[in-house]
C-alpha positions in Angstrom: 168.7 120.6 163.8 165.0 119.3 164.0 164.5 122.3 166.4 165.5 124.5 164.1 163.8 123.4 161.0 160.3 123.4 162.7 161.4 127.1 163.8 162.0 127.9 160.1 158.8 126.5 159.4 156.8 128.0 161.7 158.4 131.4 160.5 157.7 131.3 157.1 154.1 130.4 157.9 153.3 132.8 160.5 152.9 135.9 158.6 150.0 134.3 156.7 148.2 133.0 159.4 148.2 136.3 161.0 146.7 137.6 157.5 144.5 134.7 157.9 143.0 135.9 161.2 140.8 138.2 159.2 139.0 136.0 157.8 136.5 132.8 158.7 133.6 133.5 162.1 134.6 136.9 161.5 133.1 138.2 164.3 135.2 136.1 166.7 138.3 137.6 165.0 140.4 140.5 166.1 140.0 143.4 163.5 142.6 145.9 163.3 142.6 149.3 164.0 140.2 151.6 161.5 143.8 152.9 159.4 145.3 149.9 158.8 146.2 148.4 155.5 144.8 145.0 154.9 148.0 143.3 156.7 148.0 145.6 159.8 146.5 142.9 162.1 149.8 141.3 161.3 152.6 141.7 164.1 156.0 141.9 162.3 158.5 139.3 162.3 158.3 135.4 162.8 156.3 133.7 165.3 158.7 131.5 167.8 157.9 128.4 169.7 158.3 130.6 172.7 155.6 133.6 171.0 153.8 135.6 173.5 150.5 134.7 171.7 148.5 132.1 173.5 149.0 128.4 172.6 144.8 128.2 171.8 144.8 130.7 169.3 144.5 129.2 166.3 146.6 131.3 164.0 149.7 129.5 166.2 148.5 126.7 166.7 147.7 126.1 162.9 151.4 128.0 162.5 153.0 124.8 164.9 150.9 121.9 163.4 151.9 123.2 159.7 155.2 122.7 160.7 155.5 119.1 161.9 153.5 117.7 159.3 154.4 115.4 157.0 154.0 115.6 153.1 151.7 113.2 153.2 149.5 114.8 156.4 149.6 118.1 153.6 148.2 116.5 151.0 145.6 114.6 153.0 144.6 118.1 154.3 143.6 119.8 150.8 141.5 117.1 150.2 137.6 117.2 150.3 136.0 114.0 149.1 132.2 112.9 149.6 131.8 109.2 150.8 129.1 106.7 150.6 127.2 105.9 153.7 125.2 107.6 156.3 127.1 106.7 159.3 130.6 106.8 159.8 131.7 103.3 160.5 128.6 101.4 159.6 127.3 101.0 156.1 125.4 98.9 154.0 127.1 97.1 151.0 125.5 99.2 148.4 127.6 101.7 150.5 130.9 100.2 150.9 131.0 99.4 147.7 130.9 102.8 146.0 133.8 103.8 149.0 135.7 101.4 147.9 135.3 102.5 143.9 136.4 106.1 145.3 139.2 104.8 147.9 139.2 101.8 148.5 138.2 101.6 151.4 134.7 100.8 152.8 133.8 103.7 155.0 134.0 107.2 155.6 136.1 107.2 159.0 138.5 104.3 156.8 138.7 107.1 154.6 139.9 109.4 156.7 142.3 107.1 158.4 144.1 106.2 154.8 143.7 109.5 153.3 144.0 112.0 156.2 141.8 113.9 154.6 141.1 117.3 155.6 137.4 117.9 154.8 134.3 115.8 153.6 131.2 117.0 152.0 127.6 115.9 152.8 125.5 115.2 149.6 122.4 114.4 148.5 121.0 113.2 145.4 117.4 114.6 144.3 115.8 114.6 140.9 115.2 117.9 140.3 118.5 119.6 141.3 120.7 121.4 139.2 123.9 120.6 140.8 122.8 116.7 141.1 125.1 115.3 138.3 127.8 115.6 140.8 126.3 113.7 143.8 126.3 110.1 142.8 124.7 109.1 146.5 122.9 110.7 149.8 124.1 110.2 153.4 122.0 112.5 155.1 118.2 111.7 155.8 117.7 113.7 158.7 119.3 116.1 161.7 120.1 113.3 164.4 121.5 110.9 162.0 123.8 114.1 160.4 124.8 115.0 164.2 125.4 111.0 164.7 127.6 111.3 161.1 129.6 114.0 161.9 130.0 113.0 165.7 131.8 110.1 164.0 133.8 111.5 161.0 135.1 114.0 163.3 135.8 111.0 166.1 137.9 109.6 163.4 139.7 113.0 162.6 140.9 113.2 165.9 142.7 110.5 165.0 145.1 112.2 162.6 148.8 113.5 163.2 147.1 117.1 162.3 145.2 116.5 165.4 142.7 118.9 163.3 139.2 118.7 163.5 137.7 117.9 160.0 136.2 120.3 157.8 132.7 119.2 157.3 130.4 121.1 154.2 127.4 120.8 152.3 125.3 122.6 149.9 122.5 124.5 151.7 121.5 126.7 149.7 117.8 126.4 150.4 115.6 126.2 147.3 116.4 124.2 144.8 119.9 123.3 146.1 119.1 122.1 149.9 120.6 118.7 150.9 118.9 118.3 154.2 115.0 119.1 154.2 113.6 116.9 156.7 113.1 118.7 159.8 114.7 121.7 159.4 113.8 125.2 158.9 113.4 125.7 155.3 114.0 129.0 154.4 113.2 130.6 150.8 115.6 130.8 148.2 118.1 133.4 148.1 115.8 135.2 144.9 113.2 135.1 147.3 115.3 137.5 150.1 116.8 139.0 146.8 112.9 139.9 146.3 111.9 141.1 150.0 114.9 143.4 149.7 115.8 143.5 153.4 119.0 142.3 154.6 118.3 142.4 158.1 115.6 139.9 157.3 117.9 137.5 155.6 120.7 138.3 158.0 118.7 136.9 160.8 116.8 134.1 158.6 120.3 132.5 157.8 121.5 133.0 161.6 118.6 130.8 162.4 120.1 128.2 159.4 123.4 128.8 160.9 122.3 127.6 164.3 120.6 124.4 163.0 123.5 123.7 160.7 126.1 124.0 163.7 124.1 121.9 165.9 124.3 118.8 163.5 127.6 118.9 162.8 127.9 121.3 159.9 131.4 123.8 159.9 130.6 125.1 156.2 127.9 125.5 154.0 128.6 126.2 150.4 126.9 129.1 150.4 125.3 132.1 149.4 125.5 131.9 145.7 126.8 135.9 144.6 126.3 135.2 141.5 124.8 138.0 140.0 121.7 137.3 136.8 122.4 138.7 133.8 119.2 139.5 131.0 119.8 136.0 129.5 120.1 134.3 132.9 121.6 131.5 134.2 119.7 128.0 134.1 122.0 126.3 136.3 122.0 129.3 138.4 118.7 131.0 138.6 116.5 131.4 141.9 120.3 130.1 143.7 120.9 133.8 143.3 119.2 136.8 145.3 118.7 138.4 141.2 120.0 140.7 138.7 121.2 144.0 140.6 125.0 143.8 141.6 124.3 146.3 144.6 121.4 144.9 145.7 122.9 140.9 145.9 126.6 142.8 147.5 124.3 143.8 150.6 122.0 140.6 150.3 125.2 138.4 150.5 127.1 140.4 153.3 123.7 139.3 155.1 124.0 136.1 154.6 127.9 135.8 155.6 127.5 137.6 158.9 124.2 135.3 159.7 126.4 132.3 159.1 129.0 132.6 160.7 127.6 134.6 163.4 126.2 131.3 164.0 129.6 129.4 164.1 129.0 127.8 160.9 131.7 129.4 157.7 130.1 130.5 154.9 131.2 129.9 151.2 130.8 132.4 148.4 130.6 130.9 144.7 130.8 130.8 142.2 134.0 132.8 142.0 134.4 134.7 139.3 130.5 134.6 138.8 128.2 132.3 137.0 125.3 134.2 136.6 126.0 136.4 133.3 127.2 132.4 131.4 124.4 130.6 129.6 126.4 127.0 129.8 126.3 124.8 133.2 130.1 124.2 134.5 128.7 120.7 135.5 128.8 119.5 131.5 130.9 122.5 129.7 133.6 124.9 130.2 130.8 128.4 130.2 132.0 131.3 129.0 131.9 135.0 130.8 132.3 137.5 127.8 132.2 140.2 129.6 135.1 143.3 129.5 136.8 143.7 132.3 134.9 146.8 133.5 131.5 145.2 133.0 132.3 142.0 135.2 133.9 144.5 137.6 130.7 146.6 137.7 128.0 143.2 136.9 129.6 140.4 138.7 132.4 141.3 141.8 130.3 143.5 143.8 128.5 140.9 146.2 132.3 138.7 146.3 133.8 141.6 147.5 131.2 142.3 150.3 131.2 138.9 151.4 134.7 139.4 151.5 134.7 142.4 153.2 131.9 140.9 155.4 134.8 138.1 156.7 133.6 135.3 154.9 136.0 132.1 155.3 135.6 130.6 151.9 135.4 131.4 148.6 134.4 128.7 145.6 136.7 129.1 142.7 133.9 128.1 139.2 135.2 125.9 136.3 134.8 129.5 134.4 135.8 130.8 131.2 136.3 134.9 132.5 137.7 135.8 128.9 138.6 139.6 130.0 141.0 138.2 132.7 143.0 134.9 131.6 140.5 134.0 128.1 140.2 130.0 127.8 141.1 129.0 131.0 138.7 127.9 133.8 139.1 130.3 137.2 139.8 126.9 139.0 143.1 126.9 136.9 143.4 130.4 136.7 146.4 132.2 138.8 145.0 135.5 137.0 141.8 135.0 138.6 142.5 132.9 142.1 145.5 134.6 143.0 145.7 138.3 141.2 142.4 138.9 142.0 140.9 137.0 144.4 143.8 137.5 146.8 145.4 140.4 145.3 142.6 142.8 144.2 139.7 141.9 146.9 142.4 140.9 149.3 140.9 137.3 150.6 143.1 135.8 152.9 140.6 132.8 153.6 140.3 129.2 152.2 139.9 128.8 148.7 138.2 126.0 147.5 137.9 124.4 144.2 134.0 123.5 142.4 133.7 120.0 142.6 136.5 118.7 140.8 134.4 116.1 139.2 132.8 118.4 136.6 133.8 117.8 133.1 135.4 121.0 133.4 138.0 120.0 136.3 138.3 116.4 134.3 140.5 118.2 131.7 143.2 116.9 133.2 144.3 113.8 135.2 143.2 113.8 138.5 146.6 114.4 139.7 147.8 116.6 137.8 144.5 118.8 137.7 145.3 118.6 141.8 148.5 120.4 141.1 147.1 123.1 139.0 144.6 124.0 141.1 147.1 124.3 143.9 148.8 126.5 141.9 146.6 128.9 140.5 146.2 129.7 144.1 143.0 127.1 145.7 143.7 125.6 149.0 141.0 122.9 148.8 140.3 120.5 146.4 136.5 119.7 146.9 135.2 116.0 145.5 137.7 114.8 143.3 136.7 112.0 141.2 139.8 109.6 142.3 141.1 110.5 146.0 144.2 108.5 145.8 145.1 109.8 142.2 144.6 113.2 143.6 146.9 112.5 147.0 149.3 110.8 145.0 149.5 114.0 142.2 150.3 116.2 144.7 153.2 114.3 146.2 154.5 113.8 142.5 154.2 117.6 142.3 156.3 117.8 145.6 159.1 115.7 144.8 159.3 117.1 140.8 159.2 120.4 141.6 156.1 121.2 139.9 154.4 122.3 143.6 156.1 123.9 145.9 155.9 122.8 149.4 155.7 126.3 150.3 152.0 126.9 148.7 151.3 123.3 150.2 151.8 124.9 153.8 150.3 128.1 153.0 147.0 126.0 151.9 146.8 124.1 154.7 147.6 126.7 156.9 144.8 128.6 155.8 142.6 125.1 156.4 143.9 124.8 160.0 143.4 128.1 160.7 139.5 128.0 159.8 138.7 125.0 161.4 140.5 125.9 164.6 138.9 128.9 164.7 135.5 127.4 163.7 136.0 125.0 166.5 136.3 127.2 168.9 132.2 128.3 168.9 130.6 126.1 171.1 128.3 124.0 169.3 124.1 124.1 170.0 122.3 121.3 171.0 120.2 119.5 168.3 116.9 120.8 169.7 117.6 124.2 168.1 116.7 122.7 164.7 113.4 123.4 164.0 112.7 125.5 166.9 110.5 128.5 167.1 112.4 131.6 167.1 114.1 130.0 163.8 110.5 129.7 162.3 109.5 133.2 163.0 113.1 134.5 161.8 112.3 132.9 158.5 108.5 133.0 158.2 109.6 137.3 158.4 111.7 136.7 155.4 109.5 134.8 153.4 106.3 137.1 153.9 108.5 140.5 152.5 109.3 138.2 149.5 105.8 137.4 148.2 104.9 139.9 145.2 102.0 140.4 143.5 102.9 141.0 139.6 99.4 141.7 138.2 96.3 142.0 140.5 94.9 144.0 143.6 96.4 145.1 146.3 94.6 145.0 149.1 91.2 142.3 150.6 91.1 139.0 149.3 92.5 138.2 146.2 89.7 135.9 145.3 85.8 135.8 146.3 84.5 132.5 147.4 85.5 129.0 147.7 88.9 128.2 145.7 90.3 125.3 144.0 94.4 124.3 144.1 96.0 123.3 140.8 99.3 122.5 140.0 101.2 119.7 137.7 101.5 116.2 139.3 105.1 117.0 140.2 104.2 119.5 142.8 101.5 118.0 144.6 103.4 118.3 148.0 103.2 122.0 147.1 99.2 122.0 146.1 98.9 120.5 149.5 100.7 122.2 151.2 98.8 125.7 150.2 95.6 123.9 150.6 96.4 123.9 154.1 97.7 127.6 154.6 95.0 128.4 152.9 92.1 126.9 155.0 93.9 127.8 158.4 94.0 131.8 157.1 89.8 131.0 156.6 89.5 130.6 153.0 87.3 127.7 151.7 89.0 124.6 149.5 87.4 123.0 147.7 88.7 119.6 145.8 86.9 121.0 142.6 84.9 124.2 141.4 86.3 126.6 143.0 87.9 130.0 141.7 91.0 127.9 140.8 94.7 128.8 142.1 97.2 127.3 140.0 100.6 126.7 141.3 104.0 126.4 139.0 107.7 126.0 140.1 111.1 125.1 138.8 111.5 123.8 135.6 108.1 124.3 134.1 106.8 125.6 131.0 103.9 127.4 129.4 102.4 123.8 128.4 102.3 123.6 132.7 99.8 126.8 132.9 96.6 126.7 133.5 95.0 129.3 131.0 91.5 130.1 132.8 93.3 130.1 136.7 92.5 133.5 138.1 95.1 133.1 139.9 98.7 131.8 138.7 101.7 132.2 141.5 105.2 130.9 140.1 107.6 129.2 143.1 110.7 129.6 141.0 111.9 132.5 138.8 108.9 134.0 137.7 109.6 134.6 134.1 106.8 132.0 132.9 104.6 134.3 134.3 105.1 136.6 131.2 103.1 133.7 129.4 100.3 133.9 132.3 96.8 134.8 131.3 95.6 135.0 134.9 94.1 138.1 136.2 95.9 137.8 139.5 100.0 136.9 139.2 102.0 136.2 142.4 105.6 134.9 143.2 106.7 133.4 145.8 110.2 132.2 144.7 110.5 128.9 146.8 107.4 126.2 147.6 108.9 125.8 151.0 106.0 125.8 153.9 106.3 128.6 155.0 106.9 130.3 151.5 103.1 129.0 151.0 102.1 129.9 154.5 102.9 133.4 153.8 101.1 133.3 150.1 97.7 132.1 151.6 97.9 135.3 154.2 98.3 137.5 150.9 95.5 135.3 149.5 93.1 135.7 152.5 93.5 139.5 152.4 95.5 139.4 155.6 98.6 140.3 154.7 100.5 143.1 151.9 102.8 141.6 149.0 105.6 144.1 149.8 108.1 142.0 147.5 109.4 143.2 143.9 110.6 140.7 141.3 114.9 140.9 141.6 114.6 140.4 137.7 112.8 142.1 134.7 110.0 139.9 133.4 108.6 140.3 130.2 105.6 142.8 130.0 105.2 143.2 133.7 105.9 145.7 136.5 108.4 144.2 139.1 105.6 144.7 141.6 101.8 146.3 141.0 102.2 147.3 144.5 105.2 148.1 146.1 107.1 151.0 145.2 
């Protein structure tokens, strides 16, 4: 009889993992021929103990572990917590502490072990982020202590009945959402590719980030952002996306998928249904899309379907209001949205993941029972839920009341075993990729077709003579940083009296210009440059080195601007010199 229950088992999950298969390291996976429908990849009929597919392919072997898991080893798999601590077994007591507050339990591999947790996100707190109200601590500082982190999280995975590896994320975005800067290759932010326009460039810039972020341990990064700008913007949003034209960001993203997971590393698409045409931040409020249907259709699911078209293996659900689809409920609840159209309409067979469930949004509910109805409304993941063994413990409620099925519980987790056995198979680089050269010049490609010049010449230097670098106090790594891109291209600094270059970035205002600069280049979105009296306007879209490397070349004479501005800005040309 116990034969022929994990038979049944396996059978009823088969058919979706073979759905599965086109999804996650998509160019690892078999594609079907160029007729088939979107299930044709699918051989008919159950998958048997005894089926002819090979035993390391993970669409079985995700099929066979489904099935002789226990409730418990379910739940634990939709979970994906943060934890407190930059190792995994050896933490402070600031540290084990806060674990304990979230688990009880006082580190991350303990956490896995009580939880059997299926993923864990990397965080990092910084000041200026937008996203930082949900990352309470940082437990990554640098690439050898990540690849030490993650040697041990998954060490303690192994552990597990699933036998799985663990899912292992963070947000790196680049810009002003990257949670490990030191030593990596920093590329722009995505307005910046959104800006040099080429998605071969930004293709092979994020291979170089995939690379780096496979050699430390990462599987997925929560990103690209396809969130598409609208005129009023997004503030929580902004530069995160590659700008206002749905075409343009559906080619830009596609880019960014294949360069990803190319790499071995599964990219994420959010914020599913889009956040960029809202004018609230899903951290604090529930924002609202008011779009019709045919606008968001045209405005905001072009670059999610060509990510998932692309392959991409995950797709962040947003604590979002789409009012044309299911009106006052958030996507993340939303069985309209998650399951009619994410899987329905664009035909996603990958992991669905939930925004951090500790948004005010997500906090609706009980932790439990917001678990539940994010299962339901068709998520596979629960990402950072603010009590883990509320959450655990909701979903085996759900299982024994009937208000979850354990059918969508294996189809979830299914999907999850699926990825990370597939991710798993790409062998992983050694750490001295990060940083390396190739990476630098992929990038540094990027970030000089970005840099635009808004008002100003076109050609030679842009100023005469010795300059000066401004900026506000907050950015003097920035001011620095030019100072010496600058003198290395040949121009003269000087501390004081020179033709002055003033630098602004995220989150400034007019009071932060510098009215008699000749030269004013914004880092961030570069609508304060509407309020700009300088002669001479340039954008760069990130501060990152070689962002500012690439700026001083323009500066020098040495090199074009060939970038345009991804968004209108108020009484200026997109570029004075590209066409």
């Amino acid at each position: 009889m116990a034969f022929v229950k994990k038979l049944s088992r396996v059978a009823f999950v088969a058919p979706l993992l073979l759905l599965a298969g086109a999804c996650g390291n998509d160019a690892k996976a078999p594609t079907a021929p160029p007729d088939a429908g979107p299930v044709a990849s699918a051989a008919s009929g159950a998958v048997s103990e005894s089926a002819s597919a090979p035993a390391a392919d993970p669409l079985v072997r995700a099929a066979e572990t489904v099935a002789r898991l226990s409730d418990e080893d379910l739940a634990g798999q939709v979970l994906m917590p943060y934890a407190y601590g930059g190792s995994a077994t050896q933490v402070d007591a600031g540290s084990a502490a806060g674990n304990r507050s979230l688990a009880g339990v006082d580190t991350p591999a303990q956490m896995i072990a009580k939880y059997k947790i299926g993923g864990l996100i990397l965080v990092s707190f910084t000041q200026n982020d937008p996203t930082g109200k949900t990352n309470p601590t940082s437990n990554v500082e640098n690439p050898k202590q990540v690849r030490a982190l993650t040697d041990g999280l998954q060490a303690a995975a192994k552990q597990l009945p699933a036998g799985a590896p663990l899912m292992i994320g963070t947000d790196q975005e680049y810009g002003v959402v990257t949670r490990i800067t030191d030593g990596v290759t920093a590329l722009p932010s995505a307005f910046a590719a959104g800006a040099a326009g080429r998605p071969e460039l930004t293709e092979a810039a994020w291979h170089a980030a995939g690379e780096e972020l496979a050699a430390m341990g990462v599987t997925v990064d929560f990103a690209p952002v396809a969130d598409t700008l609208g005129a009023a913007g997004s503030s929580v949003i902004g530069s995160r996306s590659f700008g206002s034209d749905a075409k343009a960001n559906a080619a830009q993203v596609a880019a960014a998928v294949r360069g990803l997971q190319g790499a071995g590393v599964s990219a994420a698409l959010k914020h599913f249904p889009g956040h960029g045409h809202t004018t609230g931040d899903s951290h604090e409020v529930l924002p609202v899309i008011k779009q019709t249907a045919a606008q968001w259709r045209a405005e905001d699911l072009p670059p999610f379907k060509s990510g998932v078209d692309a392959g991409v293996g995950v797709v962040m659900s947003g604590h979002l209001d789409l009012q044309a689809i299911d009106k006052g409920v958030a996507a993340t609840f939303s069985h309209k949205v998650m399951t009619d159209v994410l899987r329905g309409e664009l035909k996603f067979t990958g992991v669905a993941i939930t925004d951090a469930m500790n948004m005010e949004p997500a906090k609706k509910w009980a932790p439990g029972e917001a678990a539940v109805r994010a299962l339901n409304a068709g998520n596979d993941m629960l990402l950072m839920p603010p009590d883990i063994g509320a959450a655990r413990d909701g979903i085996l409620a759900g299982l024994k009341n009937g208000t979850l099925k354990r059918e969508r519980l294996m189809e979830a987790v299914t999907r999850i075993l699926t990825l990370k056995f597939r991710t798993a198979a790409t062998a992983r680089p050694d750490l001295s990729v990060v940083g390396a050269q190739a990476h630098e010049q992929a990038v540094a490609a990027l970030d000089a077709a970005a840099v635009t010049v808004l008002r100003g010449n076109c050609s030679g230097p842009l100023v005469n003579g010795p300059v000066t670098v401004t900026a506000p106090s907050s950015r003097e790594l920035a001011r620095s940083t030019l100072v010496k891109a600058l003198q290395a291209a040949g121009v003269e600094v000087r501390a004081a009296g020179g033709a002055e270059i003033h630098l602004v970035g995220y989150g400034d205002k007019p009071i932060d210009l510098s009215p008699d600069a000749p030269v004013t280049v914004m880092m961030d979105l570069p609508g304060l440059l509407a309020y700009a009296k300088s002669p001479t306007l340039l954008a760069t879209y990130s501060s990152s080195r070689l962002s500012l490397t690439a700026l001083a070349a323009v500066i020098a004479g040495k090199a074009s601007a060939p970038g345009r501005s991804p968004i209108a800005v108020a009484g200026l040309p997109r570029s004075a010199c590209a066409k």
